[in-house]
C-alpha positions in Angstrom: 61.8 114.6 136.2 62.2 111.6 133.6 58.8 110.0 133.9 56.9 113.3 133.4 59.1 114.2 130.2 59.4 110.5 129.1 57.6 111.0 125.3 59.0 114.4 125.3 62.3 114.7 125.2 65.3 112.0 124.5 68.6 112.3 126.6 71.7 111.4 125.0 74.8 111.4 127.0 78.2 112.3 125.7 82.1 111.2 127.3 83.8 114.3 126.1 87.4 112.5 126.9 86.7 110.1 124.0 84.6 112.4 122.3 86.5 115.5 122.0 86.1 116.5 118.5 82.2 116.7 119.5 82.7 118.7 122.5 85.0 121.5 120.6 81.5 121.2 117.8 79.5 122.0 120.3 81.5 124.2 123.0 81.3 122.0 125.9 83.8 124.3 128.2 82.5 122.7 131.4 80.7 119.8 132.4 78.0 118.9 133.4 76.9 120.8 130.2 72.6 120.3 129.1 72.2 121.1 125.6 68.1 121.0 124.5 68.2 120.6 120.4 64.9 121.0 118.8 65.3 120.3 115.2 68.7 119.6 115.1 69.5 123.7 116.3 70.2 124.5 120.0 67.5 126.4 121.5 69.1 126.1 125.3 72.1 125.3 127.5 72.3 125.1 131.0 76.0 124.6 132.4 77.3 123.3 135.8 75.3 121.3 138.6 72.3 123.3 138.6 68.6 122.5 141.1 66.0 120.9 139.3 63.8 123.7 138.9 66.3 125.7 136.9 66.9 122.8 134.2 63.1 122.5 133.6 62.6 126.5 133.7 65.1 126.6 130.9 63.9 123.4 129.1 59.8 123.9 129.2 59.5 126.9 127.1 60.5 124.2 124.6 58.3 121.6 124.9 55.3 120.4 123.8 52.0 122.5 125.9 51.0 119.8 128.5 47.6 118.6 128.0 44.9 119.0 131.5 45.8 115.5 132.6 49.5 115.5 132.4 49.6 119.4 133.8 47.6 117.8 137.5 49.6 114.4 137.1 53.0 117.2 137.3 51.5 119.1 140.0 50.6 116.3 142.1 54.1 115.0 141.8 
């Protein structure tokens, strides 16, 4: 899933044991916890170990519309 999104979307990654002040900020309850910001608001979370194809049907509504090329380079994938 990286390559296709790679331009997209940056992943940050986040120890909540020596970060806890930002986990309580942002009401990480459980890990793993995916958090999509657009604009520095939260427009989706997904929570627990989760298939691929959920992550990405809660995190493409928020991207960018593919262009042709990249929407047969994903399909062929």
């Amino acid at each position: 899933m990286g390559a296709e999104l790679q331009g997209h979307i940056q992943v940050r990654k986040l120890n909540i044991d020596e970060n806890p002040r930002t986990a309580d900020r942002y009401q990480v309850r459980s890990i793993p916890t995916l958090i999509l910001f657009t604009g520095g608001s939260e427009q989706t979370r997904v929570v627990g170990a989760v298939p691929r194809s959920m992550i990405r049907r809660e995190i493409d509504p928020h991207l960018p519309a593919a262009t042709p090329a990249q929407a047969s380079a994903s399909a062929e994938a």
